[in-house]
N, C-alpha and C positions, 0 to 999 in steps of 0.2 A: 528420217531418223529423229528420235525425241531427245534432246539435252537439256541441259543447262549448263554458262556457261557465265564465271563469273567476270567485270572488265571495272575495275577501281569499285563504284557504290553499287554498279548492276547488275543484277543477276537475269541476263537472257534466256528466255522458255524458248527454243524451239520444237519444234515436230505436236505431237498430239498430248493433251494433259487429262489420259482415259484411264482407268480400273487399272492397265496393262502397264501402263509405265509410273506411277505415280510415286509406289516403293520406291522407285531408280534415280528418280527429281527429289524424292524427301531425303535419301541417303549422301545423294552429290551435295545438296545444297547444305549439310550438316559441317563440310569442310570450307565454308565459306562465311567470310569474315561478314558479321551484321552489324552497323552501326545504328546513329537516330537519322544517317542521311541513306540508307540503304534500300532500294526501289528495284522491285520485279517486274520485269517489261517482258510484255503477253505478246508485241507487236509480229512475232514468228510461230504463233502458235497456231497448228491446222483444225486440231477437233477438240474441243473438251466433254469431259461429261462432269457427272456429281461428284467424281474422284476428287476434280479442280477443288472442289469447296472446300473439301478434306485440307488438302495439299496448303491450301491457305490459313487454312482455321491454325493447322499447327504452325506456320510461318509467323503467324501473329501470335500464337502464344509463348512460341522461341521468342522473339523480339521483348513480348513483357518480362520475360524471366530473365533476361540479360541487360534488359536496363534501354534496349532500344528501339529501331519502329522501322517498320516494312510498310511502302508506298506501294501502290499499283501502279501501273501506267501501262496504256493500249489493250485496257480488256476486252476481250470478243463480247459482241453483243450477247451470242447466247451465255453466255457466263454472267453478265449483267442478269438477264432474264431467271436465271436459275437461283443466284443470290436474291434475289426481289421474293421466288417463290419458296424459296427456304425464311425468308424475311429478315435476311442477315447482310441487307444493300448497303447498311451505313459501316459494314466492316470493311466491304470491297470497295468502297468509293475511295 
């Protein structure tokens, strides 16, 4: 099962971050409160694909436009690799 799931600054990704779910993780995470200590943790996450990129790029553009900042923390390797080869690593770091 793919969620997220918010717990004081963290927004927990679990299940797969693919094409199929990403709608359903950008719409949840719209009700969810962002600060500048506010941090997405990957650490339950099964498969991603170039959805993820998506998913993030608007994470961070939410974050500019309200004045605050989304951390990463426990990203899958291949999600590393896929930012590296879009060449957008110093946005996911």
């Amino acid at each position: 099962m793919t969620q997220i799931l918010q717990s004081d600054d963290c927004w927990k990704v679990q299940g797969d971050v693919v094409v199929d779910t990403v709608n359903d993780l950008l719409q949840t995470s719209q009700r969810f409160t962002l600060n500048s200590n506010t941090v997405a943790d990957f650490k339950d996450v099964k498969d991603i694909d170039t959805a993820a990129i998506s998913l993030i790029l608007e994470w961070k553009r939410r974050a500019k436009r309200e004045n605050g900042a989304l951390g990463l923390v426990n990203l899958p390797d291949n999600l590393k690799s896929l930012a590296a080869l879009y060449g957008i690593s110093d946005i996911v770091s």
